[in-house]
N, C-alpha and C positions, 0 to 999 in steps of 0.2 A: 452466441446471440448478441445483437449489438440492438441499442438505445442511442439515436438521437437523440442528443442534450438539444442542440442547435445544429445550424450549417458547420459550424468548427469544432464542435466538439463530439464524439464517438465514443459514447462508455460500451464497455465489453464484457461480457459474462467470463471471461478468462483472468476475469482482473485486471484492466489495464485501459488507457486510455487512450483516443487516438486522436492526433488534431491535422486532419485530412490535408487542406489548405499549406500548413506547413510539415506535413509527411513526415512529424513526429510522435514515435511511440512511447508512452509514457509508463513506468511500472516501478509501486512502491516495495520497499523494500522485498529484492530479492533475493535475498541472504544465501547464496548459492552458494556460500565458504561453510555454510553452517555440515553440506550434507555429507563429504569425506570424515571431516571431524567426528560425528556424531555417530558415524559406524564403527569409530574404533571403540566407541564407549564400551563397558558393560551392559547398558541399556542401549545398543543400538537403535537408530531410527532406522525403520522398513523400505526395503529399497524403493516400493511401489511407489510414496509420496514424492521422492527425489526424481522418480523417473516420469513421474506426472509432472512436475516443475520443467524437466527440459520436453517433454513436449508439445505444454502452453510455450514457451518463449520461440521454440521452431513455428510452431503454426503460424502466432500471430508475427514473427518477421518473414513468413512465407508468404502469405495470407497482404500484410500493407505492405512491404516491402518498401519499411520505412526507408530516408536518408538521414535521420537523428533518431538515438534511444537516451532517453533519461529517466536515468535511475534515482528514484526518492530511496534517501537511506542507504547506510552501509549494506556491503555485500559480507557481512559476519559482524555481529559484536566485539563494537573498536575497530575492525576490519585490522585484529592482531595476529598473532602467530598463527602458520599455516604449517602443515604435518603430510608429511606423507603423500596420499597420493590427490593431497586437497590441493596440492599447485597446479596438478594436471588438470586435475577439474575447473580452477581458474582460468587459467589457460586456455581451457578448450572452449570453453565460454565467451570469454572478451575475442577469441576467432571467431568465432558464431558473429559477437555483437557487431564487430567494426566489417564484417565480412562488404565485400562490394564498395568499401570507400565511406560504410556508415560514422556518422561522427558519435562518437557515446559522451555523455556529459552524467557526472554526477552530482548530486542535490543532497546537500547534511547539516543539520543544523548547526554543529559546531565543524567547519574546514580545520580547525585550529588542531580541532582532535584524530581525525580521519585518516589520518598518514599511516599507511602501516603494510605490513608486507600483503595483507590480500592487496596492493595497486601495485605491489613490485615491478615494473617491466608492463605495465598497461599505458604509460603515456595518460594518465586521467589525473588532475587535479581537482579535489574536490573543492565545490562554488556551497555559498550559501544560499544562495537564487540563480534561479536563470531565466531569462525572458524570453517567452519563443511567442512572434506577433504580439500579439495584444495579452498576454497572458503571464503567468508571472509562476513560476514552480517555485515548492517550497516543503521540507521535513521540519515541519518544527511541533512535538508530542503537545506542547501545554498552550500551544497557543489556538483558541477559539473565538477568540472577538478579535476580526481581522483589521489592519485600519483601510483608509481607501487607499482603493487600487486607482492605478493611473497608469494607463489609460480608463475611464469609465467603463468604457466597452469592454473591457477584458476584467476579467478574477483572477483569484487565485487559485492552483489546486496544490492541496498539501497533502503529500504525504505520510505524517507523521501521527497521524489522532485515531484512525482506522473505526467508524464508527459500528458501532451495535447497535441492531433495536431489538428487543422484545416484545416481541409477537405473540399475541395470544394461538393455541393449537390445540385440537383434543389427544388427551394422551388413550394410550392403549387399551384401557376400557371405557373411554370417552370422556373420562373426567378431564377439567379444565387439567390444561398445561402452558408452557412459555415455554417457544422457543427463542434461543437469543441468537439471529440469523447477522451475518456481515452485509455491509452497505455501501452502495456510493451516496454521498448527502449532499443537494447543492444546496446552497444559504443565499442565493442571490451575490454574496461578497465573493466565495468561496467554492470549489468542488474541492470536497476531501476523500479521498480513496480510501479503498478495503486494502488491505497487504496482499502483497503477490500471491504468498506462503501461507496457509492456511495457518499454521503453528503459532504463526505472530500477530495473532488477529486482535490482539490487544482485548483491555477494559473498560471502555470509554462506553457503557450504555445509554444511551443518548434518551433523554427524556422530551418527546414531543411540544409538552407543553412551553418547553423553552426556546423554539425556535422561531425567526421570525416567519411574518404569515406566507411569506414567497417559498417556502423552504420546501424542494423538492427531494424525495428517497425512493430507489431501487434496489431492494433487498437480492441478496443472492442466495439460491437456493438448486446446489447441484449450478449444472449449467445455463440455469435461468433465471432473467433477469424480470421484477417485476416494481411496477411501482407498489407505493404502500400508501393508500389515503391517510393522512397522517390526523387530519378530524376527526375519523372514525376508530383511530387506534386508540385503546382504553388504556387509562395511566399505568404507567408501568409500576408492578409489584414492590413495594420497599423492600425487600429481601435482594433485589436485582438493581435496586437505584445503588445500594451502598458497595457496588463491588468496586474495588482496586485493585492498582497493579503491585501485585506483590513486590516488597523489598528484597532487591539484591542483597544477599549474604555480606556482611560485613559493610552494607551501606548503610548511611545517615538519611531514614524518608524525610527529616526535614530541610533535606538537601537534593531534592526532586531534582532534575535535568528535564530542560527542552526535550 
């Protein structure tokens, strides 16, 4: 299912953006290094989600038959060691992405940190921005008050914030419930995206009354897309305002990252 934002812009119920005019496909963090990895665990992850992940990325490179893909965010955390038969699965992937002459460009907040064997052998150096027309891509987790963009006419869309609302729903015997559903959110400054990956969907529950009054949302639910009158959404629950993203083992949280 696709939404017209405007004539350039194409949000997609598959997660992913499309900017017609310059026949680029946009998609945040696809962390496609994550899925060989995660089967050797003890807790494996289920093949079904992994194999739902390759075929949203076939469809919609079938489907626009981009000539640019750009990736918000590493393709695995740090985009560090790779195991087994997770090179094949990189591999098989960036031939997918560059297939037909596509150019693939990668988007990370820090380039400085990015280097790592998931780009082994892909030709991708990763950018902190990239401009495609009037538009300006961008991973950056902490940043929400964007400055101006320039060109006027264009935004930005970040990757990196993945937002949440909280939705009121009735639960199973009809008692009040919340569900906390993924989003595309534009701000008039800004389109920020949902993560590719359903698992990465982050913490960021976006509180309505904070946004300014232009500010458009499409919540995603299964394969559809819809808007959410944000006037009529009721404050969201304090119990759901204070959630975070949990600390990394052996990290310092008052040492937060982009």
């Amino acid at each position: 299912m696709q939404v017209q934002l405007n004539e350039e812009v194409v949000l997609d119920s598959r997660r992913a953006v499309w900017l017609p005019r310059h026949k680029t496909l946009v998609l945040s963090d696809l962390f496609f290094g994550l899925g060989a990895a995660r089967r050797r665990r003890p807790d494996p992850m289920p093949a079904t989600p992994q194999m739902e992940i390759w075929e949203r990325v076939f469809s919609l490179l079938d489907e626009y038959a981009p000539e640019q893909v750009a990736l918000l965010g590493d393709l695995k955390p740090s985009q560090g060691t790779v195991e087994g038969e997770e090179a094949d699965e990189l591999r098989t992937i960036f031939r997918k992405l560059k297939g037909g002459g596509r150019k693939v460009i990668q988007v990370v907040g820090h380039p400085d940190r990015s280097s790592g064997p998931a780009l082994d052998g892909t030709g991708i150096v990763p950018v902190e921005q990239h401009r495609v027309g009037p538009f300006t891509l961008m991973h950056r987790r902490r940043i929400f008050v964007y400055p101006r963009h320039d060109p006027s006419t264009g935004f930005w869309i970040n990757g990196g914030v993945h937002p949440l609302f909280a939705v009121p729903s009735p639960g199973p015997q009809g008692e009040p419930d919340w569900l906390r559903l993924p989003a595309f959110l534009y701000t008039g400054f800004a389109l920020v995206m949902p993560p590719f990956v359903s698992y990465a969907q982050g913490f960021e529950v976006i509180q309505p009354e904070r946004l300014p009054r232009q500010a458009r949302v499409w919540k995603l639910l299964a394969d559809r897309l819809s808007a959410v009158d944000l006037g009529e959404l009721p404050p969201t629950p304090e119990h759901l305002r204070t959630l975070t993203r949990p600390t990394r083992k052996g990290k310092d949280p008052s040492k937060a990252e982009d």
